[in-house]
N, C-alpha and C positions, 0 to 999 in steps of 0.2 A: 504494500500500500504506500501511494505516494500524501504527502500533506499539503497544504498551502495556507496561509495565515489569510484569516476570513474581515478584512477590512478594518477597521476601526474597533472593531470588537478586540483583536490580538489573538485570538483560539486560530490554534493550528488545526485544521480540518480535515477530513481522508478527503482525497480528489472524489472519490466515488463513493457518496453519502445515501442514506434511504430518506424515502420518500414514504408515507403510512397515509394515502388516500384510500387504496384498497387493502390495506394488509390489513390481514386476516379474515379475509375472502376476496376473490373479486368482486367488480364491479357489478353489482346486482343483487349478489347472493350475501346470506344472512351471516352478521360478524362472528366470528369465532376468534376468541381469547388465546386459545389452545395454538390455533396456529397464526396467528398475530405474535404470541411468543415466542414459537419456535423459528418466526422471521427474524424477529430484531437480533434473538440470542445468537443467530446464525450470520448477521452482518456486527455484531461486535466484536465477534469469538473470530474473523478475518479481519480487523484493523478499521472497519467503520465506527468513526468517532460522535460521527453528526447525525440527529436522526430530526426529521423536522415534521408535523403533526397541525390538527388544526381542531379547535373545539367543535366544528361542525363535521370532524369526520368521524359516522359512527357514530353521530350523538354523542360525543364525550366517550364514547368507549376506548377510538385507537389513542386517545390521549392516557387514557388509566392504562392501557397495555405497556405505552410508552414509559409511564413513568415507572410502574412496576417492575418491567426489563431493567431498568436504567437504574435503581437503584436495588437490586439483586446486586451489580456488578462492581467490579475492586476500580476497573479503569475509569478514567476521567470520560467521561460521554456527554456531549452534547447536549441539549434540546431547547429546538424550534417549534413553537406553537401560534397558531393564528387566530384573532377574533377580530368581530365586526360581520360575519356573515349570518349569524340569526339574526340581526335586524332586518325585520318582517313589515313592512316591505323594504328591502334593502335600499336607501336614498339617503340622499345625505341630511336630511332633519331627523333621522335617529341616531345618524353619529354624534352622543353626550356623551361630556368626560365621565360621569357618573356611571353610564349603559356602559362604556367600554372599561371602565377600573374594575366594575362586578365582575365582569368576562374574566379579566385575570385573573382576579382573585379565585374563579370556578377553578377555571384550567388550573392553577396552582393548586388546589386543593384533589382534583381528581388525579393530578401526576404525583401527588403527593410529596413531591420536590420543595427542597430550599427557598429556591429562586427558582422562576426562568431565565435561563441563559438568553436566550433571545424573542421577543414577543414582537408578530408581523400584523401589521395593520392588512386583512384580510383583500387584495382589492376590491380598495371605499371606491366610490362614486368619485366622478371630476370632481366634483367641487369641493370635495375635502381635502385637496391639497392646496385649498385654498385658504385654510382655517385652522390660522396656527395654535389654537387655543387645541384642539386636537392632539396634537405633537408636543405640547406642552403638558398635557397629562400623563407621559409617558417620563416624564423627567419625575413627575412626582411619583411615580411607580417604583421609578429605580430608587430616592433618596429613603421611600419605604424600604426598602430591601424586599421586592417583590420581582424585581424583574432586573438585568444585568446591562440588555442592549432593547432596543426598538430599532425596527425592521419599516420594511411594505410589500407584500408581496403584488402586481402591478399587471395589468392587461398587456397597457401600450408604452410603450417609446417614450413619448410625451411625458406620461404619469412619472414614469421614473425618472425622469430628466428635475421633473417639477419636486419630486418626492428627497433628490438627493441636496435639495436647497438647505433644505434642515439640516441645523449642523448633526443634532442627535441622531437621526437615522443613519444607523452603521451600514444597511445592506439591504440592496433590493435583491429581488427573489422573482424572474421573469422566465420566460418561454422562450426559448432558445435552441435550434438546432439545424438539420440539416436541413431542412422545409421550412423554418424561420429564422433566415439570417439578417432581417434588421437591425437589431440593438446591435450586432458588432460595426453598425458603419460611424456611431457616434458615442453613442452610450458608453460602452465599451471602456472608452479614452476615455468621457468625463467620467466616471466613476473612478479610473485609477487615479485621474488629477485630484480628486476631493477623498480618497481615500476609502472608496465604499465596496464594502464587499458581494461579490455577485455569486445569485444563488441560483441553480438552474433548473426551473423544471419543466416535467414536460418533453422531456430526452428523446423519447424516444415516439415522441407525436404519438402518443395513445396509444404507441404497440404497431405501429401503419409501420415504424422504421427497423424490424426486427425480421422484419421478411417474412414473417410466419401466415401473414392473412393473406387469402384471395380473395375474388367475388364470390365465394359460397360460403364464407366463415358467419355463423350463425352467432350474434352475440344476444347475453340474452335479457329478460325484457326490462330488469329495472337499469341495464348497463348505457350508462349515457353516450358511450360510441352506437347505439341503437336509438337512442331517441333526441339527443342534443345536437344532431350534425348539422341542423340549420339554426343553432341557439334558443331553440325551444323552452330550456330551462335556465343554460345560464350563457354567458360568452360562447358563440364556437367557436372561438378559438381554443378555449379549453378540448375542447375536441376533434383531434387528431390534426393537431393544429390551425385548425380552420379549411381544413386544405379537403376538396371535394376528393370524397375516396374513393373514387372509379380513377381520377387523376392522380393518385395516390400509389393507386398500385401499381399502374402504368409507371411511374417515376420511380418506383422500388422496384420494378421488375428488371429497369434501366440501372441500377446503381447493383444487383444481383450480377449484371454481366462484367462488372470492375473486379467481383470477388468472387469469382468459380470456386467452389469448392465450401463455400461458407454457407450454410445452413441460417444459419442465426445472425442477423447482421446487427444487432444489439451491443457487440463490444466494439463493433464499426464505426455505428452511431456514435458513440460515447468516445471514441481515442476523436474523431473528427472535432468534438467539443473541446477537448484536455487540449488543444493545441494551440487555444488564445491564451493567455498567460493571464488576461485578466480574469477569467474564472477561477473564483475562490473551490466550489463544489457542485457536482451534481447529485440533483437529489430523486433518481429514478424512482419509480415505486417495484412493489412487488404483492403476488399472492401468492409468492409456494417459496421455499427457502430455494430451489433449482435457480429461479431466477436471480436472486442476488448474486450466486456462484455466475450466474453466467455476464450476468454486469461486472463483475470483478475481473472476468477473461479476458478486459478489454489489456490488462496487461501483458496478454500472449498475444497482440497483433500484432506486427511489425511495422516500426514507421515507414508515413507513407512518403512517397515520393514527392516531388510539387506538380508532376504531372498527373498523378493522382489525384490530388487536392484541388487541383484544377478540375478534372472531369468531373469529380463528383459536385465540384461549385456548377459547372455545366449543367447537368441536371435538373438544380433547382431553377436556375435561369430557365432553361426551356420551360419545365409542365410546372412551375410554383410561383416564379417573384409575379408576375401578372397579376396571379389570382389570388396573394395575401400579403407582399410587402407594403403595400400603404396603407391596409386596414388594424396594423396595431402597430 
């Protein structure tokens, strides 16, 4: 495992972190504790330090697995959690510093943790980054001894350009990968200039980058690559990176012929990401402990070439930048 110091926060981080949106079940199916544990215990026990988590995944449940794992364990471990997304109707007249300090203090209390290491303003609404009284509750969080850093996790470009004005926020947490190469053409840079640490997710575009789906992959009904691909419930971009998945596959089927022999193109995805120097970590998700081992594989790929690096930037040029680089 390699580290990298995660911005203004100072925590040295595994390059390849988890992500607990689906862990402990996929996306659909009913949570289980059992193997939600047997995930985490299985990316600590390989050198994942960072584990990042959100009060609305699982209803508080992956947050109690989260902290449960985490303090079972001797090593120093991480954690990332997010609030601001059960405000019902999500807009920005319910982000109150009072709604959002309760949120922490839940999530602290179901991880059962010290502090939080780091706590992500869940992507709010535009116009919360317009309201510094917002970002100013989060300093009173830390002088509590409740929380150590403040985050944002962030749809667009923009947001986070707008988000890293604050001196307090250590690290944005954005969509990033081989189907969405915006944030490295500016972002990128300004965060190294202002010192903010950048968190990845969304790696692997819903699983579209792993080569495993075709046109007949059945997902199933409460899995929002099933029901979200046209933003039905929240961002599609959150889903499968926004990127239309009949053109999806078409562009993975394209980047399969770079890598004959490769089954799984997941630690492909992933060495493509590790190759900007401004990413602090990625934070892929998982539902079976198989898949962390196989996100950690990216360390058995061999660096690429620049003509390589090149063809697969080709790709998204052809069947992608059109169809999603100016919508986030």
């Amino acid at each position: 495992m390699n580290y990298r110091i995660l911005g203004k926060t100072g925590f040295r981080v595994s390059e390849i972190s988890l992500g607990t949106w689906q862990t402990g079940g996929k996306w659909g199916s009913a949570f289980s504790f059992k193997n939600a544990e047997q995930i985490i215990n299985c990316a600590i026990d390989n050198g994942i330090n960072f584990i990042d988590t959100a009060d609305v995944y699982s209803d508080g449940r992956s947050e109690t697995a989260v902290g449960s794992v985490v303090r079972s364990h001797t090593e120093r471990v991480y954690v990332a959690t997010k609030c601001g997304r059960q405000i019902n109707p999500h807009v920005n007249e319910g982000y109150q510093p009072k709604v959002l300090k309760k949120y922490v203090e839940d999530s602290l209390r179901r991880t059962g943790l010290y502090a939080l290491d780091l706590v992500q303003l869940h992507c709010p609404p535009a116009e919360v980054y317009s309201r510094p009284e917002i970002f100013e509750t989060f300093d009173r969080l830390k002088e509590e001894g409740k929380i150590l850093n403040l985050g944002v996790s962030v749809e667009k470009v923009d947001e986070a350009l707008k988000a890293i004005e604050y001196p307090n926020v250590t690290t944005i947490q954005i969509i990033f990968n081989l189907f969405r190469q915006k944030p490295a053409e500016l972002f990128f840079e300004e965060a190294k200039r202002r010192n903010a640490g950048i968190i990845v997710r969304v790696p692997l575009a819903s699983g579209l980058l792993t080569g495993l789906f075709n046109s007949h992959t059945v997902f199933e009904k409460g899995d929002h690559r099933l029901f979200n691909r046209n933003g039905e419930a929240f961002d599609k971009g959150e889903t499968f990176s926004g990127i239309n998945y009949q053109m999806g596959l078409k562009a993975v089927n394209e980047l399969k012929s770079l890598f004959p022999g490769i089954e799984n193109l997941a630690p492909v995805a992933l060495k493509w990401i590790l190759n900007f120097e401004q990413v602090s970590c990625i934070i892929p998700g998982a539902s079976k402990t198989e898949q962390v081992l196989s996100n950690l594989s990216v360390y058995e790929i061999r660096d690429f070439s620049t003509d390589k690096i090149i063809a697969m930037n080709n790709i998204y040029n052809k069947y992608i930048k059109k169809e999603v680089h100016n919508l986030w």
